[in-house]
C-alpha positions as CSV (number, residue, x, y, z in Angstrom):
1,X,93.3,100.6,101.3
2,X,95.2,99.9,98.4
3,X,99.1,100.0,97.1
4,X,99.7,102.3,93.9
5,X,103.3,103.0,92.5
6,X,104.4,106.0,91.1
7,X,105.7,105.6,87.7
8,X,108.9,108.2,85.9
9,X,110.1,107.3,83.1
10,X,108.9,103.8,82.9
11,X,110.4,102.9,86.7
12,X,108.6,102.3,89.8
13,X,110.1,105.3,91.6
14,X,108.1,105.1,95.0
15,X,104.7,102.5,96.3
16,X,102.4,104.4,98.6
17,X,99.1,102.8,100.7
18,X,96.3,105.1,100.1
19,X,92.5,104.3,99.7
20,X,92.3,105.6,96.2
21,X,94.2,106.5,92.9
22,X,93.1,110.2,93.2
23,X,94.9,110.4,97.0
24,X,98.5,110.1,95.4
25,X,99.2,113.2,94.4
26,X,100.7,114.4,90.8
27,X,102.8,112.3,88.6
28,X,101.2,108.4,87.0
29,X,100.0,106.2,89.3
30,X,99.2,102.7,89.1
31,X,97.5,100.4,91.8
32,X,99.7,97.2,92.4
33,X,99.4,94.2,94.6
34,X,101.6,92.4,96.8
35,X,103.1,88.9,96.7
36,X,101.1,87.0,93.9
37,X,97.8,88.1,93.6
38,X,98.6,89.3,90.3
39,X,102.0,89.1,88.4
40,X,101.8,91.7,86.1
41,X,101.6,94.6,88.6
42,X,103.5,93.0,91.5
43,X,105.9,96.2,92.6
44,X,109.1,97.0,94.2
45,X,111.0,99.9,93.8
46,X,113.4,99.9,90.6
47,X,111.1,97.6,88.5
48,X,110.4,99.1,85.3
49,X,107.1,99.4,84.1
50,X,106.0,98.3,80.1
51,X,103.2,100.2,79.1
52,X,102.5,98.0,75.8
53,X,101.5,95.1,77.9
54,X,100.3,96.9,81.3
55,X,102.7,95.1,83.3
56,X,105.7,96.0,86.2
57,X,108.4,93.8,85.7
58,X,111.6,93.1,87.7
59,X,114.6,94.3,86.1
60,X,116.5,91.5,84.0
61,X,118.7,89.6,86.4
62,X,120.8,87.7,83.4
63,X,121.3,88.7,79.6
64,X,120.2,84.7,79.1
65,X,117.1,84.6,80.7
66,X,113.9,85.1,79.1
67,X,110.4,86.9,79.9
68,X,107.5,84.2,80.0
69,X,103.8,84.8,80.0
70,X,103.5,85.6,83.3
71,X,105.9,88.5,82.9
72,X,108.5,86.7,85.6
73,X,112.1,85.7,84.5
74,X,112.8,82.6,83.7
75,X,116.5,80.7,82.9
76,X,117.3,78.4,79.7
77,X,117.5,75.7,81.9
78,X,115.5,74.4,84.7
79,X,116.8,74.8,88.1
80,X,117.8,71.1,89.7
81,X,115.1,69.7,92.1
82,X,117.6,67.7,94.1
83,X,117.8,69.4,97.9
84,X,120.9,70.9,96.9
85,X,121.8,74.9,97.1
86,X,122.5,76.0,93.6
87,X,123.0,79.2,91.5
88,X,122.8,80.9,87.7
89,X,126.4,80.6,86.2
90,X,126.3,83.0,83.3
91,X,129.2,82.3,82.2
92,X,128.4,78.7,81.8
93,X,124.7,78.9,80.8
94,X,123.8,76.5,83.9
95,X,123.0,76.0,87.6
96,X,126.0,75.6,89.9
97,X,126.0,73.9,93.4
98,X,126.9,76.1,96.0
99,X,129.4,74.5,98.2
């Protein structure tokens, strides 16, 4: 058995389990994989697919943030590695603590 997502207009509209391509149905289909066996076809529902590079991506979650290699968003800045809860401030371009 294998995952596949449907595909219209570029976004992941649906992910079904079937043993092959062919038992879909109609419409594009591409086989994906879940959690990290491979990052350019890791699917959920709403990620957009780029045909130029064969990859699913998540949708953009901040105008500043950046698409690397691995087709997974990254910020400008590096998240602190301090034990502390923090968050993406768009406003100020940096990670927050969460009090």
């Amino acid at each position: 058995m294998a995952y596949f997502a449907k595909i219209e207009q570029n976004i992941v509209v649906t992910i079904v389990v079937a043993n092959q391509q062919s038992d879909c149905g109609d419409g594009t289909w591409l086989q994906v994989y879940k959690g990290n066996a491979s990052s350019r076809r890791r699917a959920c529902k709403g990620f957009n697919y780029d045909s130029d590079s064969d990859a699913i991506i998540a949708p953009k979650p901040f105008k500043s943030w950046s698409l690397d290699e691995k087709f997974l968003w990254q910020a400008p800045s590096r998240e602190p590695d301090d034990e502390k809860s923090y968050k993406w401030d768009e406003d100020l371009l940096s990670w927050v603590e969460v009090e």
